[in-house]
FIZA-395568 format. One record per residue (C-alpha): residue in one letter; x, y, z negated. Coordinates in steps of 0.5 Angstrom, whole numbers, plus 500, padded with zeros to 3 digits. Last residue first. Layout:
BEGIN
aXYZ
...
This chain:
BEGIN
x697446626
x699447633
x704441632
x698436629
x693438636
x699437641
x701431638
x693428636
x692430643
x699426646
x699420642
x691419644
x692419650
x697414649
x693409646
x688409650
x683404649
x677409652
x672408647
x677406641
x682413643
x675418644
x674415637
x680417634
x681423637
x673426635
x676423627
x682427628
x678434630
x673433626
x678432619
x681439621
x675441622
x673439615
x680442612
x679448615
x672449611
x674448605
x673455603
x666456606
x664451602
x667452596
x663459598
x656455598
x657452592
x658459589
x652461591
x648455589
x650457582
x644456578
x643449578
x649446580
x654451578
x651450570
x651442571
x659443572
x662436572
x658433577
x660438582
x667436581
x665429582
x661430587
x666433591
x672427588
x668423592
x666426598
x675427598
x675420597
x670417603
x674422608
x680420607
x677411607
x674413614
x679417616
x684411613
x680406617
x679410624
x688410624
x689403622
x685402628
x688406632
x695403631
x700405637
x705405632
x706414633
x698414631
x701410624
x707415623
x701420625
x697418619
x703418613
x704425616
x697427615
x697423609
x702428606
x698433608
x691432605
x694431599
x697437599
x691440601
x687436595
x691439590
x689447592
x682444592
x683442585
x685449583
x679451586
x675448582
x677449576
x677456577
x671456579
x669452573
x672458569
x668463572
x662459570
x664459563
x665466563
x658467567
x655462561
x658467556
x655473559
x648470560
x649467553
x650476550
x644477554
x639473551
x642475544
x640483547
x634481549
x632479542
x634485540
x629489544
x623485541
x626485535
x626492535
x619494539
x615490533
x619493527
x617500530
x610498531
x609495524
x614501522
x609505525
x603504522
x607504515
x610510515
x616512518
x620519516
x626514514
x626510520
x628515525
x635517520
x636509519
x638509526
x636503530
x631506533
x636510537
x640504540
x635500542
x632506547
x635508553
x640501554
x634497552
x628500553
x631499561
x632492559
x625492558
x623494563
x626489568
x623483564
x615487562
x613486556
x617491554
x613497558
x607494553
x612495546
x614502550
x607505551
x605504542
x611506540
x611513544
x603512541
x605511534
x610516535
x605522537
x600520531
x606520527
x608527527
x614528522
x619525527
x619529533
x624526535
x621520538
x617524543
x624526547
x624517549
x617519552
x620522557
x625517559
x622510558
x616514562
x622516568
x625509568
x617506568
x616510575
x623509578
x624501577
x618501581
x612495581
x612496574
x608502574
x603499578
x603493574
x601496567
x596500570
x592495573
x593490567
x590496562
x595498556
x599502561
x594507563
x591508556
x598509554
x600514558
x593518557
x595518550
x602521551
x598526555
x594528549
x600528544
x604533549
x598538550
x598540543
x606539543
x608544548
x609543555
x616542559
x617534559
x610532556
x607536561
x611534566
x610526564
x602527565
x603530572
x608524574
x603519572
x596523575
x599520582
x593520585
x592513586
x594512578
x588516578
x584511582
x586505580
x585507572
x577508574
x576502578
x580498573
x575500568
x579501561
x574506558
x579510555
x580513563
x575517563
x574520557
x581521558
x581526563
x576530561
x580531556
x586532560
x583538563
x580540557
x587541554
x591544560
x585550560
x587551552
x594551554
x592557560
x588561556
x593561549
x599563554
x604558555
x605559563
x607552566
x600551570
x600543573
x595541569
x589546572
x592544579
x590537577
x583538576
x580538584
x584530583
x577530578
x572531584
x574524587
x566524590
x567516587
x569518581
x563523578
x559518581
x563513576
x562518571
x555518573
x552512570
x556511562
x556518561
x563521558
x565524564
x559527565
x559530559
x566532560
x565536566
x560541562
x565542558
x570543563
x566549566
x565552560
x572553559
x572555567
x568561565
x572562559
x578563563
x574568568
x571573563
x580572560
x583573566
x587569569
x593573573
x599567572
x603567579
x600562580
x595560577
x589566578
x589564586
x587557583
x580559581
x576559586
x576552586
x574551579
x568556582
x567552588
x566546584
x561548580
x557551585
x558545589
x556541583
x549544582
x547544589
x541541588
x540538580
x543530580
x548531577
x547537572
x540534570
x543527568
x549530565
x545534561
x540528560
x545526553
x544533549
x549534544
x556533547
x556539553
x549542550
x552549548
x555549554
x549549559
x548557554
x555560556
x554556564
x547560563
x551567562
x556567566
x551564573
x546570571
x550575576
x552568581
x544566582
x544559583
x546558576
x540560575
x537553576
x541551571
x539555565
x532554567
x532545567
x537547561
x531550558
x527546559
x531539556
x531544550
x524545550
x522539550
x528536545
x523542541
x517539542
x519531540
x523535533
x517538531
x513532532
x517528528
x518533523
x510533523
x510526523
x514526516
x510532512
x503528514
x506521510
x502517514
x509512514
x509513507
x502511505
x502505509
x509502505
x506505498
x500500500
C-alpha cells in the first residue's frame, strides 16, 4: 500500500512532468538555434547557445548531422580559419567561434552511430591543420587540445575501422611533433592517443612495418620519462613501450634507446606504484633480451671457431691431395688406368667422408649457418674441378682404350696446373 502511494505521489509525477517538457523545449531550442546557424549574423550566437549542450543533450549529434547544411556550415568555418594559422592573427571572436565548433565535433565524435559517419565523409583529416599550429599562446593551445580531444573520442573505441583511418592520414607523426615541440598539456593528450594506437593490433602493425615509425616514437617519447614527477605521462610512456617490445625489432631499439636510463636509481626513485609495476615489466623485458644477445655473441665465437677449424682441415687436404696426384700420375706413367679409375673413386670417397665428418661436428653450422657452408663450398671449388677434369680423362681412356692419350691429356693438364 505505502508502494501504491508513492508511486502516486503528486510532487513525483510532477517533477516527471516537468523534466519531460523542459527535454522538450530544450530539443526545441536546439532545432531553433541550428536553423539559425543559416544566418551568418546570428551564427556567433547559436554556435554559443548549441554548445552548452555538447555533452549534456544526447540527440544534439542527431539534429546537428542530419539537419540540412549544418556540417557544411561548420566545415566551412573551420576551413575559413586556416589564414589565421599562419602566421598567428587569430582573433579571439574567432578563436572562441572554432571552440565552439569543436564541441560540438565531440559530441558526434562521442555518439555510437554518427561518429563512423563522422569517419567516413573524413572531416577529421580538416582538424589536423589546428595540430600542426607552433604559437603557445592560450587561444591556440586551447584549440590544439579540443582538436586532440576530438580525436581521441574517436579513436579510444579501439575500432579497427577507425584506428586505420588515422594512421592512413598519418596522424603518428603529427602527434610526435606536439610531443617534441608542445607543452605538457598537450603533451600528456598526445602520448594517450599514442598508446591507443599502439595498444589496437592494427595500430601495432602498421607502426612496426617500418623500422622508422617505431625508432622515432621510441625517441620522442623517451623526453616524456623526464618528466618524473607526472605520473600520468610516465604511465602512458611505459605503457606504449611495453606494447612496441612485443615486437622483436622494436625491442632492440627500446634496448639501446631505453634499457639504459630505466635502470637509474634517479628514474625509479620518484616512481609510484603503478608505474614501478610497468616500470619493472619493461626492465625485465629489456634485460631478457639483453641475455639473448649476449648467447648469440658467444655462438657467433664458437661458429668462427668452427670456420677455422674447417679451414684448417682444408689446407690439410690440399697437400694431401697433392701428394696422391703425384702417386696417380706415376701409375698413369705404368700405363694403369684401371688403378688410375680405382684411386679416383676411393680419393673422392675420402675427401666425402672427412666432409660429412667435419660437418657433422658443428651441429651449429648446419643448422644456422647455410651461408658458411656455401662458402667452404666456393673455397674448395679448384679441388672439384681439379678431380672432374682427372675423372672425365680416365673415362675417356676406358672408353677408347687409349692408353696414350690418356698419358698426354693428363700430362699436359697436371703441367698446367
Amino acid at each position: 500500500m505505502s508502494n501504491l502511494q508513492e508511486n502516486n505521489n503528486p510532487d513525483k509525477i510532477t517533477k516527471s512532468r516537468v523534466n519531460i517538457k523542459n527535454k522538450l523545449n530544450e530539443d526545441d531550442l536546439i532545432i531553433k538555434w541550428i536553423k539559425e546557424l543559416k544566418e551568418e549574423e546570428k551564427r556567433e550566437k547559436s554556435l554559443s547557445k548549441l554548445s552548452e549542450y555538447y555533452d549534456k543533450n544526447r540527440n544534439l549529434p542527431i539534429y546537428l548531422w542530419y539537419s540540412q547544411g549544418t556540417m557544411a556550415i561548420l566545415l566551412q568555418e573551420i576551413i575559413s580559419t586556416y589564414k589565421y594559422l599562419s602566421p598567428c592573427k587569430l582573433s579571439q571572436e574567432r578563436a572562441v567561434k572554432i571552440c565552439n565548433i569543436l564541441k560540438l565535433l565531440t559530441s558526434i565524435a562521442t555518439h555510437n552511430e554518427i561518429k563512423y559517419k563522422f569517419i567516413e565523409s573524413k572531416m577529421p583529416i580538416f582538424l589536423y591543420p589546428f595540430l600542426k599550429t607552433t604559437s603557445t599562446e592560450k587561444y591556440y593551445e586551447y584549440i590544439k587540445l579540443l582538436t586532440i580531444t576530438v580525436i581521441s573520442n574517436l579513436i579510444i573505441s579501439g575500432d579497427p575501422e577507425i584506428i586505420s583511418f588515422f594512421i592512413n592520414t598519418e596522424i603518428i607523426p603529427i602527434l610526435l611533433k606536439i610531443i617534441d615541440k608542445g607543452p605538457l598539456l598537450s603533451k600528456i593528450p598526445a602520448c594517450m592517443m599514442i598508446h591507443l594506437v599502439v595498444k589496437t593490433d592494427e595500430g601495432l602493425k602498421y607502426i612496426c612495418e617500418e623500422k622508422m615509425r617505431y625508432s622515432g616514437i621510441v625517441i620522442f617519447m623517451r623526453q616524456m620519462l623526464k618528466n618524473k614527477h607526472n605520473q600520468t605521462i610516465i604511465n602512458q610512456t611505459l605503457k606504449t613501450f611495453l606494447r612496441l617490445a612485443e615486437n622483436n625489432e622494436a625491442r632492440i631499439i627500446l634496448k639501446n634507446i631505453v634499457l639504459k636510463e630505466i635502470k637509474e636509481k634517479n628514474f625509479t626513485s620518484h616512481l609510484k606504484d603503478s608505474s614501478k609495476t610497468l616500470h619493472s615489466c619493461l626492465l625485465k623485458i629489456l634485460s631478457e633480451k639483453d641475455e639473448v644477445n649476449n648467447k648469440e655473441k658467444e655462438n657467433k665465437k664458437d661458429l668462427n671457431n668452427i670456420i677455422g677449424n674447417i679451414k684448417g682441415n682444408i689446407n690439410n687436404m690440399n697437400d694431401n691431395l697433392k701428394n696422391n696426384m703425384n702417386i696417380n700420375s706415376q701409375q698413369i706413367n705404368n700405363n694403369n688406368g684401371e688403378t688410375m679409375n680405382q684411386y679416383n673413386i676411393n680419393n673422392n670417397i675420402g675427401i666425402m667422408n672427412q666432409l660429412n665428418q667435419m660437418k657433422l661436428t658443428s651441429p651449429y653450422l648446419m643448422q644456422n649457418n647455410f651461408n658458411e657452408i656455401n662458402n667452404f663450398n666456393m673455397y674448395n671449388n679448384g679441388n672439384d674441378n681439379y678431380l672432374n677434369k682427372i675423372n672425365y680423362i680416365g673415362n675417356q681412356s676406358n672408353n677408347n682404350n687409349n692408353k696414350q692419350y690418356m698419358n698426354m691429356n693428363f700430362y699436359n693438364m697436371y703441367k698446367n696446373n
